[in-house]
N, C-alpha and C positions, 0 to 999 in steps of 0.2 A: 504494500500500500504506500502511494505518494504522502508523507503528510508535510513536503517543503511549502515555504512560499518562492515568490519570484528573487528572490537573494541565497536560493540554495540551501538555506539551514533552518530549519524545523521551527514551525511555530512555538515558544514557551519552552525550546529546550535551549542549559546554560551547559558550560565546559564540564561541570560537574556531573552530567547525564551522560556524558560518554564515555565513562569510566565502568569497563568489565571485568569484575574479577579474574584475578589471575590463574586460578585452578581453573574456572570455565573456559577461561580465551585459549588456554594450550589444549583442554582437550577439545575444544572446537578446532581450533589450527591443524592439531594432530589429523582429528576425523577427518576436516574436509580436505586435509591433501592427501588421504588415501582415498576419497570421493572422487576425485579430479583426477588424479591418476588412474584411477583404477576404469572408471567411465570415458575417456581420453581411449586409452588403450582397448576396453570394451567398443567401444562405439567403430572406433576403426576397425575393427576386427570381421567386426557383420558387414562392415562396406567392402572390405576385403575378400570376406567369405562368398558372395553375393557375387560379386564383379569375377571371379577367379574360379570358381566351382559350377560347371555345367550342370550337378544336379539343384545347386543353389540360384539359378539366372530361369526363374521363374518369373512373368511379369507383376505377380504379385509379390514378391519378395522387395521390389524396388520401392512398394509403400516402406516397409521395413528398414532399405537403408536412406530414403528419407527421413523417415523420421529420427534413424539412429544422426544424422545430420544433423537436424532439431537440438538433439540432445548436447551433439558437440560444441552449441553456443551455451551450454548452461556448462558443460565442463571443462571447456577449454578456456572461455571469456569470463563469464560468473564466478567461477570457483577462485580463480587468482586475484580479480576484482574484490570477492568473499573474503579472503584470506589476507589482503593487503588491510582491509577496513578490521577486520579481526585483531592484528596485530599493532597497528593506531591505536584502539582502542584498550588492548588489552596492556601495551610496553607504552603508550606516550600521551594516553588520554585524550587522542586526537581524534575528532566528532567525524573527519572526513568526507563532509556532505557531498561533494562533488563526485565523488566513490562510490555515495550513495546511489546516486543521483543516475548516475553512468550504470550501476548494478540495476535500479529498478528498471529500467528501458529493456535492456536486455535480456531479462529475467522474465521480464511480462512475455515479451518478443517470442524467446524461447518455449513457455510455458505455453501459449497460445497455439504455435506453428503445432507443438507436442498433441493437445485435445483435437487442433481441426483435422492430424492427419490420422489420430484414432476412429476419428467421426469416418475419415474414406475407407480406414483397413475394414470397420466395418459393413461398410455399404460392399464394398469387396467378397468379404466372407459371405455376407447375405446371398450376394448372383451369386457365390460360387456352391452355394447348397441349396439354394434354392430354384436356380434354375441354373443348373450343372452343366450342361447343354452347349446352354450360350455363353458361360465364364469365357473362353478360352480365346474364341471367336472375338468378346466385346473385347474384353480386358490386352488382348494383342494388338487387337485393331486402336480404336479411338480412345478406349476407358482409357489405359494407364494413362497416356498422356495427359490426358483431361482431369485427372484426378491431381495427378503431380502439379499441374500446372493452377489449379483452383485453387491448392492448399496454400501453394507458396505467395501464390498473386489475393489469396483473401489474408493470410497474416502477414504481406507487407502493405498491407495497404491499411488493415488494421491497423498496426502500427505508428503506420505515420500521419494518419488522421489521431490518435492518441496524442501523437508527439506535438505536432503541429496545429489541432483545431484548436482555438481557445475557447473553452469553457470549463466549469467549475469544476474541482477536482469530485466531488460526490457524482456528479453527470459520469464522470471516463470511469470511475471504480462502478456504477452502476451498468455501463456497456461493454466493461470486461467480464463483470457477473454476466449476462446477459450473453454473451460469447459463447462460455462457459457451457449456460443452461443450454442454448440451442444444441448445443454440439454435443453434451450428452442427451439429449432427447433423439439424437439421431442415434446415437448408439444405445441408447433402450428400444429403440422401436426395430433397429435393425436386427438386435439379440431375441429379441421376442419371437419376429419373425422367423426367426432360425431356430429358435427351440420349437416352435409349434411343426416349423417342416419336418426337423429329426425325428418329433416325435410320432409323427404320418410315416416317418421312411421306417422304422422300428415298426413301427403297426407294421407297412408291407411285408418286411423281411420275415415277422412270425408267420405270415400267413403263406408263405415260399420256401419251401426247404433249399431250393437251390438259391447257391450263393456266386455272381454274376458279379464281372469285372465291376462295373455301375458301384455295387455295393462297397467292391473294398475303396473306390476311388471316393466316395459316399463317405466312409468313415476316416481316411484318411485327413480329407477336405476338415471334418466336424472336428478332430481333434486339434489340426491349425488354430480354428475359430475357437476354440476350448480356450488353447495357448495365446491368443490375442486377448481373448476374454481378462485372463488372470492377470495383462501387461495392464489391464484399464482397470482393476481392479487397485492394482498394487499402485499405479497412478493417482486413483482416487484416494486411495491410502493415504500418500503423502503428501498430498495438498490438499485434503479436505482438514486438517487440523488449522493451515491459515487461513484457509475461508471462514471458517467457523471464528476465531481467534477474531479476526480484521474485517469481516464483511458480515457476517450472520445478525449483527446486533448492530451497525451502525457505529460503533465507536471499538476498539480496542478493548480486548480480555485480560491484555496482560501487559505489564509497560513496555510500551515503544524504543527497542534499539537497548530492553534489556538482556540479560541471557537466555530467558525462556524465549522472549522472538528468535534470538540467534539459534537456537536449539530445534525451533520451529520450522524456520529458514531453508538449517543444513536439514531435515527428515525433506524437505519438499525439494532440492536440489540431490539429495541424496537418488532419487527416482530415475536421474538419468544417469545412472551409473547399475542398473538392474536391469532393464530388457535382453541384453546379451547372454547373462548367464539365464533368464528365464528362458530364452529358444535354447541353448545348449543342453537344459536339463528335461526337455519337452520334444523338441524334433531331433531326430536322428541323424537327419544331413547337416542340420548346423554344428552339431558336436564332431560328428569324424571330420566336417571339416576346420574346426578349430584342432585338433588334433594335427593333423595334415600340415596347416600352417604352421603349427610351434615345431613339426618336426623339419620343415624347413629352414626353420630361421637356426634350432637350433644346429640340423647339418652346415647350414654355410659356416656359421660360427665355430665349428668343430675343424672345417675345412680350412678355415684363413688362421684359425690358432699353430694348428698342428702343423701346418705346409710347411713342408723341408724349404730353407732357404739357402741358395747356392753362394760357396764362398769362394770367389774370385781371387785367384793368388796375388801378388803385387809385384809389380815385372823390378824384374834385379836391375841394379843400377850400375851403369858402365866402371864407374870406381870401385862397387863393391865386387862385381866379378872379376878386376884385374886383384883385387886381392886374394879371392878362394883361389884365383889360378896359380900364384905364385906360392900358397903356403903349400 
């Protein structure tokens, strides 16, 4: 939540507000640089896996390293932004507004791009079990593009109407709720719909002893959507304690730029440092190919350690061979 005015530093807060305990600040420091690194390195991984794995270069997989993108402005930009404002406050009692200021933009930015591109993995899973048929067909042809390109062109443009329209700060936190709400109303209405189809394809399958390609591609597809279900779940998880904290009541639950917001903060940035291990421990092609990859990285490195390096003699010099000659 914004709560500056136009001079960058918080209405009614003095030098003495920006002071964070010292045990909080290190174990926040601590956490959120194994947050940033560990999501940094996750996030690349899936765009890695995706891009380099023919059985991973599915056109649905590229909502995935989208949004794993998404994620890399909260862990690559956020979290050292995070950590810089962390350690101000916790070693020199410095407020940092401008820190602030720079984190909330891209925090929003990120958080945003995150819900709208859940809203398409959605719409996604829906065609593809719901009308299994035409997934392949739509989502190669025109969908993906059209979905990659709507996510990315509705959260910049969000964005920068945020940034740039002027009006009252309850107005922009009112139509980032509002964001929010739409974009999980599409993801309840599209979950719904996909449980009521499963639940119809279940009904058929009892009533069919034979079991037909359809089917296993059928249950296949369902557990994908299972596996996305639990990424919006664990999503809602960690941002539904600051909505609740900062937006539910209109005012503040807990004090402003104390340690329970920072604490609050890192669980809600902590989020994009989890969807990677969630597909690794859920789909089978993202794990062997995370396997695949460490065992490349590790053979190169195995290779450029141990490589015999040739030692080139050092040619004798005219004076020092008239001396071996003559001893």
């Amino acid at each position: 939540m914004n709560y500056s005015n136009s001079s960058n530093q918080p209405i009614n807060f003095s030098a003495k507000d920006c002071f964070l305990p010292v045990a909080h600040g290190i174990a926040l420091i601590a956490t959120n640089s194994v947050v940033g690194l560990l999501g940094t390195l996750g996030n690349l991984l899936v765009c890695v896996a995706v891009v380099t794995s023919p059985r991973l270069r599915r056109c649905s997989n590229y909502l995935l390293v989208s949004l794993a993108i998404a994620d890399l402005f909260a862990t690559m930009i956020c979290e050292p932004l995070f950590l810089e404002i962390l350690a101000k406050r916790t070693f020199s009692n410095d407020c940092a507004w401008k820190m602030e200021r720079i984190y909330f933009f891209i925090s929003n930015f990120s958080a945003a791009a995150s819900v709208v591109h859940m809203s398409a993995i959605s719409v996604d899973r829906f065609i593809a079990i719901v009308f299994p048929l035409r997934h392949k067909s739509t989502m190669e042809g025109f969908g993906i593009k059209a979905m990659l390109t709507a996510s990315w062109t509705f959260t910049i443009a969000f964005f920068l109407l945020g940034k740039f329209l002027p009006a009252p700060v309850q107005v922009k936190a009112f139509a980032n709720l509002a964001i929010f709400v739409l974009c999980y109303l599409i993801v309840f209405l599209a979950y719904t719909l996909i449980v009521i189809s499963l639940l119809r394809q279940k009904k058929k399958r009892n009533q069919i002893s034979a079991q037909t390609s359809n089917d296993a591609n059928s249950r296949f597809e369902a557990r994908v959507a299972f596996t996305l279900a639990i990424v919006i779940v664990v999503f809602t998880a960690c941002w539904f304690p600051l909505f609740i904290v900062f937006a539910a009541t209109g005012r503040p639950l807990v004090k402003v730029y104390g340690y329970a917001h920072y604490w609050i903060r890192t669980v809600a940035l902590s989020n994009s440092a989890m969807n990677f291990l969630i597909y690794g421990s859920r789909m089978r092609n993202f794990s062997d190919t995370y396997v695949s990859i460490f065992r490349k990285i590790l053979g190169s490195a195995r290779i450029s350690l141990f490589k015999p390096r040739r030692i080139h003699a050092l040619p004798v010099g005219r004076g020092e061979g008239m001396h071996l000659g003559r001893g």
